[in-house]
N, C-alpha and C positions, 0 to 999 in steps of 0.2 A: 645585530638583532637584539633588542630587547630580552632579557633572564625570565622577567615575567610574561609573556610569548605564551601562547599555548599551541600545541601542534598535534598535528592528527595523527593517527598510525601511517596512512598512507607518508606524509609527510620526514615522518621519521623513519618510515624502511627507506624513504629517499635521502635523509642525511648519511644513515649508518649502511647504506647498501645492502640494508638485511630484505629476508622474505617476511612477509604478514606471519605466518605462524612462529618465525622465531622471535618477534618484537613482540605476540602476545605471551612467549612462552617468561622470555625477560620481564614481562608485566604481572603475569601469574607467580613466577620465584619470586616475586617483592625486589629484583634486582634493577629494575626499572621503574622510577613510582610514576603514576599516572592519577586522573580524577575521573570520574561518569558521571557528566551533565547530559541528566533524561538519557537517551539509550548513546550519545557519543561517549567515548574514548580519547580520551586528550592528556598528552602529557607535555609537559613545560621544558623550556630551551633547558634553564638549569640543571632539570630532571639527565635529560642528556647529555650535558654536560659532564655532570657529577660523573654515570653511567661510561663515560669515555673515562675518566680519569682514575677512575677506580679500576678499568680493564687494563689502564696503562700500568699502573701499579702495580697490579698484579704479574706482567708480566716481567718485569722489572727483578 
């Protein structure tokens, strides 16, 4: 999949197997970046990549 990708919340509680309010809650702490084009929600393959790699880290 393309880095530059942009994906929807729905989308990404479907990669990370998260619930809607925990994917906004990771968007609100800045721990997740995302964009708002007009009223969507979009955040990039990268974005979540980054976001995985930094949780793996940390647990590490």
């Amino acid at each position: 999949m393309p880095d530059d990708q942009l994906l929807t919340v729905k989308e990404v509680m479907a990669r990370l197997r998260l619930g809607r309010s925990t994917v906004y809650d990771l968007i609100r702490s800045h721990r997740l970046a995302s964009i708002t084009i007009g009223r969507s929600r979009r955040i990039s393959v990268t974005a979540v990549r980054e976001f995985v790699a930094n949780q793996i880290a940390e647990a590490a």
